[in-house]
C-alpha positions as CSV (number, residue, x, y, z in Angstrom):
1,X,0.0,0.0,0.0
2,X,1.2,3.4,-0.8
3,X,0.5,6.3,1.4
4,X,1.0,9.9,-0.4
5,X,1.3,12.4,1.9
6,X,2.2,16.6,1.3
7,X,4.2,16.9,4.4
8,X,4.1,21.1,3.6
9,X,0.3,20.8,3.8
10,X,-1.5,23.5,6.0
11,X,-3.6,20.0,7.6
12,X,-0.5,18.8,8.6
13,X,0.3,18.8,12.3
14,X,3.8,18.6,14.4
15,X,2.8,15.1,15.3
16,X,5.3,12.2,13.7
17,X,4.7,8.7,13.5
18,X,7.9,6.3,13.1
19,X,6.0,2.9,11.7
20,X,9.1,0.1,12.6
21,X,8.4,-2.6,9.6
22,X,10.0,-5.2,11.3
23,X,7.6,-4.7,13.7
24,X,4.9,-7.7,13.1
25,X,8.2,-9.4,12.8
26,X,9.6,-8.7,16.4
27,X,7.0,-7.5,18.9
28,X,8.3,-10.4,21.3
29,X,11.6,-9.0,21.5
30,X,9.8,-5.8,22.1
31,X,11.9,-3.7,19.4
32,X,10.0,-0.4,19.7
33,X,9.1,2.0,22.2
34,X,7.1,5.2,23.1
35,X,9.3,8.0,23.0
36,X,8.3,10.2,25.9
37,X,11.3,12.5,25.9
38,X,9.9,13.9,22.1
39,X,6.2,13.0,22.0
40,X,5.7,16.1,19.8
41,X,8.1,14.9,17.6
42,X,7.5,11.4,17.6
43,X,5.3,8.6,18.6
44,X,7.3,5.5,17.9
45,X,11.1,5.3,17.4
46,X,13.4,1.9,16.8
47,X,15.4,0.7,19.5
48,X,17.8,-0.2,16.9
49,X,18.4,3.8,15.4
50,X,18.3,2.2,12.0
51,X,17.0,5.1,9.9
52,X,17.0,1.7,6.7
53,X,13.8,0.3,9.5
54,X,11.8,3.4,9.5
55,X,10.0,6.1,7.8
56,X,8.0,9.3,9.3
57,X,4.1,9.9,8.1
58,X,3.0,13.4,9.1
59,X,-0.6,13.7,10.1
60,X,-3.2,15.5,12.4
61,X,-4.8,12.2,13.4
62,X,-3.3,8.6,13.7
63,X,-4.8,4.7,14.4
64,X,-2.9,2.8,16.0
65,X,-4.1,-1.1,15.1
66,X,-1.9,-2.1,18.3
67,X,-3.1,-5.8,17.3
68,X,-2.7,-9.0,20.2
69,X,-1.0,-8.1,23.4
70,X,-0.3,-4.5,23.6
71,X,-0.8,-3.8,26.5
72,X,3.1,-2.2,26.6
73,X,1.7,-0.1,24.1
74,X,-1.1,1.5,26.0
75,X,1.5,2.1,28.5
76,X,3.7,4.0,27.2
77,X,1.0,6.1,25.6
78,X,-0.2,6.7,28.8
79,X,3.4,7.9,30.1
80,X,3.9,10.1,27.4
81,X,0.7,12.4,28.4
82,X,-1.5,10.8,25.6
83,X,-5.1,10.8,27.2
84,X,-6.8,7.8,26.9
85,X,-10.4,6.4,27.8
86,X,-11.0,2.9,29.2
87,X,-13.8,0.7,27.1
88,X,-15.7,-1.9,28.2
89,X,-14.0,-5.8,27.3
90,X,-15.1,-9.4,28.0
91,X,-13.3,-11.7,30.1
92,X,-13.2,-15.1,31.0
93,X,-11.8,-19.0,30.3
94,X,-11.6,-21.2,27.9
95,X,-13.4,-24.6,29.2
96,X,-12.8,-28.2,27.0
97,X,-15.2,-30.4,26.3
98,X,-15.4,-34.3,25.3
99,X,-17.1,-34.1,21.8
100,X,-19.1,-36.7,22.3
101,X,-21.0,-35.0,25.3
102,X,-21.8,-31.8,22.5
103,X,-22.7,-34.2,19.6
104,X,-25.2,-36.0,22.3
105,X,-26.4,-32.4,23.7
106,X,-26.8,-30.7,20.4
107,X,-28.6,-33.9,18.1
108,X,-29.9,-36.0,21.1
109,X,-29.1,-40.0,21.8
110,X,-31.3,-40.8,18.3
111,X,-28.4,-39.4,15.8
112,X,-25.5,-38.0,18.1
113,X,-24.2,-41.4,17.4
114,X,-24.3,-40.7,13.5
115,X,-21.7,-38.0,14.0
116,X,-19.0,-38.5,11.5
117,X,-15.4,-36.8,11.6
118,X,-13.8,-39.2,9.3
119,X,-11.1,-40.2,11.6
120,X,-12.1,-43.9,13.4
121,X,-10.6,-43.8,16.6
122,X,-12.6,-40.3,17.5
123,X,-15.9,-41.6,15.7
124,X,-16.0,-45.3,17.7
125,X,-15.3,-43.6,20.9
126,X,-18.7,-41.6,20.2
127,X,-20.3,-44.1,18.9
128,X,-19.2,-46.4,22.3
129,X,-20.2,-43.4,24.6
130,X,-23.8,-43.4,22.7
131,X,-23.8,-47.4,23.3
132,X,-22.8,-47.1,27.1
133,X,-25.8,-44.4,27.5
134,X,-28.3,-46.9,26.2
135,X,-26.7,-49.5,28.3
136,X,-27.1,-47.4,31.4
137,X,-30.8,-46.2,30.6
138,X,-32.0,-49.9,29.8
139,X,-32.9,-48.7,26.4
140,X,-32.2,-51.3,24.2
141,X,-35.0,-51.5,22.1
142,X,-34.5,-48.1,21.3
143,X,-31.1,-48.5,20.5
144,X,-32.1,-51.3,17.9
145,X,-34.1,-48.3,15.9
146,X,-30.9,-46.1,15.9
147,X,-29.5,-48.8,13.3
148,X,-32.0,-48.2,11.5
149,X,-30.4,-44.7,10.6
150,X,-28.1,-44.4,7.3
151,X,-27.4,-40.9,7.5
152,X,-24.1,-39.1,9.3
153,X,-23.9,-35.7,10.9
154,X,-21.5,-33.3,10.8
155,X,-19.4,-32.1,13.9
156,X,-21.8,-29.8,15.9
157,X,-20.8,-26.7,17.7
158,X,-22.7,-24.5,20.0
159,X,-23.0,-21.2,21.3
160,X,-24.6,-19.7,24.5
161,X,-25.4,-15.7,25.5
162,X,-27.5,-14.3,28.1
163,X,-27.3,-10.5,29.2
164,X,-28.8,-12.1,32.9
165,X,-25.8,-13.9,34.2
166,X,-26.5,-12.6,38.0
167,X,-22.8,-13.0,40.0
168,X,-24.3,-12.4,43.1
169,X,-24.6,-8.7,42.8
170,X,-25.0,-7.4,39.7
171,X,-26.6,-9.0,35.9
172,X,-23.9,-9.4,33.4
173,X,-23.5,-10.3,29.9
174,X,-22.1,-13.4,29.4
175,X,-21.3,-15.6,26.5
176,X,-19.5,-18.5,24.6
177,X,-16.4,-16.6,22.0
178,X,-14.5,-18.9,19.4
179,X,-16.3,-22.0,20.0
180,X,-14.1,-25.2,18.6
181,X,-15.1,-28.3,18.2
182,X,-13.0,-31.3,17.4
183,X,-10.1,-29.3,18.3
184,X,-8.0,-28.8,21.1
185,X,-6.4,-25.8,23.2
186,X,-3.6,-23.9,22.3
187,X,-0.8,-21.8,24.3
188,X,-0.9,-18.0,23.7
189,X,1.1,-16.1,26.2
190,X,2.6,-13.5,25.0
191,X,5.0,-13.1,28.5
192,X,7.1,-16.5,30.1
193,X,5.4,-15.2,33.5
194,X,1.8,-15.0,32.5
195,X,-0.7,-18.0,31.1
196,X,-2.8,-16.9,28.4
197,X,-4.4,-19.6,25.7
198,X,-6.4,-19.9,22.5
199,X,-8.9,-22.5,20.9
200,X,-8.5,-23.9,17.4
201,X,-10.2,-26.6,15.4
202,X,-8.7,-29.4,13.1
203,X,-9.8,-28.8,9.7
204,X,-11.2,-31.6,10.2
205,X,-12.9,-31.4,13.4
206,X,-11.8,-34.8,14.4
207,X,-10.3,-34.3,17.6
208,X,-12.3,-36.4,20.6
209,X,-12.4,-32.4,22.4
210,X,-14.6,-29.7,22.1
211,X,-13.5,-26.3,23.5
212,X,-14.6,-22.9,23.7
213,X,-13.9,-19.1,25.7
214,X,-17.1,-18.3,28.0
215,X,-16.5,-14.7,29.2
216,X,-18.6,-12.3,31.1
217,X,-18.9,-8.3,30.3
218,X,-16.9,-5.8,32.4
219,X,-17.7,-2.0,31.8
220,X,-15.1,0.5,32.4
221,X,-17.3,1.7,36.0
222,X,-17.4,-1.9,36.9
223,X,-17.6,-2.4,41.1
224,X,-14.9,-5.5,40.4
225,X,-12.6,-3.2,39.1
226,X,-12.7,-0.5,42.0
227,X,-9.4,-1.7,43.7
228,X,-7.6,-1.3,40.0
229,X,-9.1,1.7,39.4
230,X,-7.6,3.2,42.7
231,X,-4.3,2.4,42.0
232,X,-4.0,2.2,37.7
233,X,-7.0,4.9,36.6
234,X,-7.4,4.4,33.3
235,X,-5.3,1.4,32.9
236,X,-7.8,-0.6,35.6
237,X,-8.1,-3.0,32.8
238,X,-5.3,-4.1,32.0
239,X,-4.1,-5.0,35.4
240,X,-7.0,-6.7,36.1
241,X,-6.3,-9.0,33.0
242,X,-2.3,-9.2,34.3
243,X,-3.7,-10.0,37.3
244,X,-6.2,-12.9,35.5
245,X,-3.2,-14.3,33.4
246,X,0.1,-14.6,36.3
């Protein structure tokens, strides 16, 4: 993409942005900063001092698509006098299921056992757990009928809201995010001290676990987030997700 911009424009302000483009590449290793000596001057500079890594785009506004983990980011804004505004954010778990126990939720004992991933040891465990239930319930003429069946299912998913998820005090939002089935659990930390993790599903979805993120809504006047707001003002939120992940 090519951005053409009259630095000698009347719009323009003092306001410089240094974009890093090895950036994407590096932001474990952290290779930019907020430059709070020159903030006038400059938003981002290299840790490197390469001027070959960096170019300047005048302008009299700027987005900054901070992406995963930024947290740092919103930091150093914040030391550098940049006034921000805390938003609202979901937060929660990620909670793994056996598959079998969502195809038998989602299409019932008749045709949960027709569920078909394509990958046999993950299809006759579901197909045992569906044979142990009728086992268990005495319903074996039943179960002679479900033979009866020539059709196969896909892999189901689910998903669950409800804006009346009462904690004890208050109603909250609540609901499943990035729901996964035949999949498993992934690690997504972005910091060696911290736990953070992800969902994904095979392309396949034939993986014997389901799993999926079930968070609850926290506004930015929130009575859990008093404490945080005492000590970090308007970064409340992000301690309070540090705090979640250690």
């Amino acid at each position: 993409t090519n951005i053409n911009i009259d630095p000698t424009s009347q719009e323009v302000q003092s306001v410089n942005v240094r974009y890093i483009k090895s950036l994407e590449r590096n932001t474990s290793k952290q290779n930019y900063d907020i430059d709070n000596d020159d903030i006038e001057n400059s938003i981002f500079k290299s840790e490197k001092g390469n001027n070959d890594d960096i170019f300047t785009i005048h302008g009299d506004a700027f987005v900054l698509a901070t992406g995963h983990s930024a947290r740092d980011v919103y930091e150093g804004l914040y030391k550098a006098g940049i006034k921000l505004e805390p938003k609202g954010f979901a937060a929660g778990f990620r909670v793994e299921h056996p598959q079998k126990i969502i195809n038998q939720i989602q299409y019932g004992n008749e045709w949960g056992r027709h569920v078909h991933s394509g990958k046999s040891t993950t299809d006759s465990e579901n197909l045992a757990h569906f044979l142990e239930s009728d086992k268990n319930n005495h319903d074996h003429e039943d179960h002679n009928s479900h033979n009866d069946h020539e059709g196969i299912l896909p892999v189901p998913s689910y998903r669950l809201a409800t804006d009346k998820a009462f904690d004890g005090e208050m109603n909250r939002g609540a609901y499943s995010f990035c729901m996964c089935p035949g999949g498993q659990v992934v690690p997504a930390s972005t910091d060696p001290n911290e736990v953070c993790v992800n969902g994904m599903s095979f392309s396949r979805r034939d993986s014997k676990w389901a799993n999926s993120a079930l968070v609850v809504t926290i506004n930015p006047d929130d009575p859990i987030l008093i404490p945080y707001r005492e000590k970090y003002g308007v970064l409340a939120g992000i301690q309070f997700q540090r705090d979640m992940e250690i």
